[in-house]
N, C-alpha and C positions, 0 to 999 in steps of 0.2 A: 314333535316339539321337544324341547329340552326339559331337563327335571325342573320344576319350583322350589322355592324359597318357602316355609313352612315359619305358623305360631303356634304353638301348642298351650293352651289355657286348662289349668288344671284346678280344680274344686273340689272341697268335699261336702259331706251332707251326711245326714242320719240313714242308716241302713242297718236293718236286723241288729236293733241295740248299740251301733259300733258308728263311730265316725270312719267314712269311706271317702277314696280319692276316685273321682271320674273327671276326663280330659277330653277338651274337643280339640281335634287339628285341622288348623287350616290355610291350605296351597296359599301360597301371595304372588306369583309371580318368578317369573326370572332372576329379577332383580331384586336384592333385599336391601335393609339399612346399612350403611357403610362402615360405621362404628357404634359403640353402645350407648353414647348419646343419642341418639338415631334411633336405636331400640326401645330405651329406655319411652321414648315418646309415642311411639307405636304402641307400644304395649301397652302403655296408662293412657292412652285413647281407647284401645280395644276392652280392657276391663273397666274403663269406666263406662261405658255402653254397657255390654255385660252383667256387671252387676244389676240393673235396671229390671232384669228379667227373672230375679231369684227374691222373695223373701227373704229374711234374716231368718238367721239358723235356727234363735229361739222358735221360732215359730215355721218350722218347716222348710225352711230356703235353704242354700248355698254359701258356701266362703269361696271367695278366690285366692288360692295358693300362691299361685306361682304360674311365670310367662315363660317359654322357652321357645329360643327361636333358633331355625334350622337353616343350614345353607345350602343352596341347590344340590340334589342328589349326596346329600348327604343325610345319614341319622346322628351323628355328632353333634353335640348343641352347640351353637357360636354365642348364646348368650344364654343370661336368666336370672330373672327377677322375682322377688318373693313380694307375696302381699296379705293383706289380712284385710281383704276386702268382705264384708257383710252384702249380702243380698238387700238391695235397699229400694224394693216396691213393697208393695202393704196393701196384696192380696186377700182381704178381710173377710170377703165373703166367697172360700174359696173352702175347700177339704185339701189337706193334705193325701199325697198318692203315694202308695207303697215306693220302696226303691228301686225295682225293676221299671216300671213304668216311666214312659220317657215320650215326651215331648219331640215333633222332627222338624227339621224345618229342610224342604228339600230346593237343592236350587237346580236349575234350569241352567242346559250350555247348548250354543248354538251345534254341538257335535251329534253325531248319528253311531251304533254299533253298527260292525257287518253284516247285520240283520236289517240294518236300517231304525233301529230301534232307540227312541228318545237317551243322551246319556245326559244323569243328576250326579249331584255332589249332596252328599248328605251329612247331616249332624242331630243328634240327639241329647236331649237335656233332662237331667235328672232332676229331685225335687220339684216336682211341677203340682200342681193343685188341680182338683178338680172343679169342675163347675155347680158351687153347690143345689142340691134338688138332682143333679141329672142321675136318667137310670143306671147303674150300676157303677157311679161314678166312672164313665167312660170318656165323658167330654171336656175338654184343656178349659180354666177357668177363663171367662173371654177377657177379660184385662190384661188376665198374662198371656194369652195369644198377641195379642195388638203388642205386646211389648217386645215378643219374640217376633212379629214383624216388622218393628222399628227397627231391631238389631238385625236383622235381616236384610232390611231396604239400605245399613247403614255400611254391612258388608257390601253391595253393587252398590255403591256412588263412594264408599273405599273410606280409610282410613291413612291419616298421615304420620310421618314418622317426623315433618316438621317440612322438610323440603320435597317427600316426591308421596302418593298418591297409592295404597296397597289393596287392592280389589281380591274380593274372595273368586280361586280359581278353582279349576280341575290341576293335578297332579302332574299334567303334560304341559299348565301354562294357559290353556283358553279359558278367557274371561268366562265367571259364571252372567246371566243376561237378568235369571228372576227368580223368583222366590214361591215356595206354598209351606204354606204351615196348617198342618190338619188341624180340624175343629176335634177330630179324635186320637186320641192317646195312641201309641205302639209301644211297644219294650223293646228293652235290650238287655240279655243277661248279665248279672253282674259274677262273676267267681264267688264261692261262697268260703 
C-alpha cells in the first residue's frame, strides 16, 4: 500500500516541575485535505474532540498546541495550526498521574504480521488521572476512559475536513476497524 497522509496533535502538560510537549500522530489515509481551508476544518474537528479527554492544566490536564499535517511519504509539514485549547472535562474525582504514565488506546486492523500475528496502531496520552481509591493508583479514572473511547469510536467512523471523511489508519493506508483502551495505565518515557 502507498504511504499515508499524517495529523500530528501536539500538547503540553506538567512534568517534573516544567511544562512539557507530548504529540500523538496519526495515519489519515492516502488522500488528505486539498488546501488549508480543508485543514484548517480537520484539525478544529480533531482538537475539538480531543480536548474532551484532558482536564485543564490548572488541575492536571492538557493544552493543545498545535496541529500539523503531513503529506503522503512525506516528513515536511504541508500545514499548521496553533491553539490554546484547555483540557475541558472535569475529572473531579480522579488523582492526577505522574508524567511518564500514559493512557493507550490501541486500535485494531484487519492486517496479520508474517507470523500471522494481530497488527495495532497505537497512541498514548499523558496527563491522565487515576481512579481515585484504586491500588497503587494503577487504574485510568473511568470517566476519562469512556472519554478516551468516544475519541476513539470518533477516529473509525472519521473526521471531516468539510467535504471528504479522514479515518484513523495504519501507516500503509489500511483502515483502522476497532478500538481498546485499557482499564490500566502503561508508560511511555519522556527525555528528561
Amino acid at each position: 500500500m502507498a504511504a499515508t497522509g499524517s495529523v500530528r496533535i501536539v500538547k503540553s502538560f506538567m512534568y517534573r516541575g516544567a511544562i512539557r510537549n507530548f504529540s500523538n500522530r496519526y495515519a489519515i489515509g492516502v488522500n488528505v485535505p486539498p488546501d488549508d481551508a480543508h485543514w484548517t476544518t480537520l484539525c478544529d474537528n480533531i482538537t475539538a474532540a480531543e480536548k474532551l479527554i484532558f482536564n485543564a492544566p490548572g488541575v492536571g490536564g492538557a493544552t493543545i498546541l498545535e496541529a500539523v499535517g503531513y503529506a503522503p511519504g512525506s516528513e515536511v509539514p504541508v500545514f499548521s495550526k496553533n491553539y490554546t485549547l484547555a483540557g475541558a472535562a472535569n475529572f473531579i474525582t480522579a488523582t492526577q498521574t505522574a508524567g511518564d504514565v500514559a493512557a493507550l488506546i490501541r486500535y485494531s486492523t484487519p492486517d496479520r504480521s508474517s507470523k500471522n500475528h494481530p497488527v495495532y496502531c497505537f497512541n498514548y496520552y499523558h496527563a491522565m488521572c487515576a481512579l481515585a481509591g484504586s491500588t497503587g493508583g494503577d487504574s485510568l479514572n473511568a470517566a476519562q476512559r469512556t472519554a478516551l473511547q468516544t475519541y476513539a469510536a470518533n477516529w473509525i467512523s472519521g473526521f471531516s475536513d468539510g467535504v471528504t471523511t479522514f479515518h484513523r489508519s495504519r501507516p500503509t493506508g489500511d483502515l483502522c476497524t476497532g478500538y481498546v483502551v485499557p482499564a490500566m495505565f502503561t508508560h511511555r518515557d519522556l527525555p528528561h
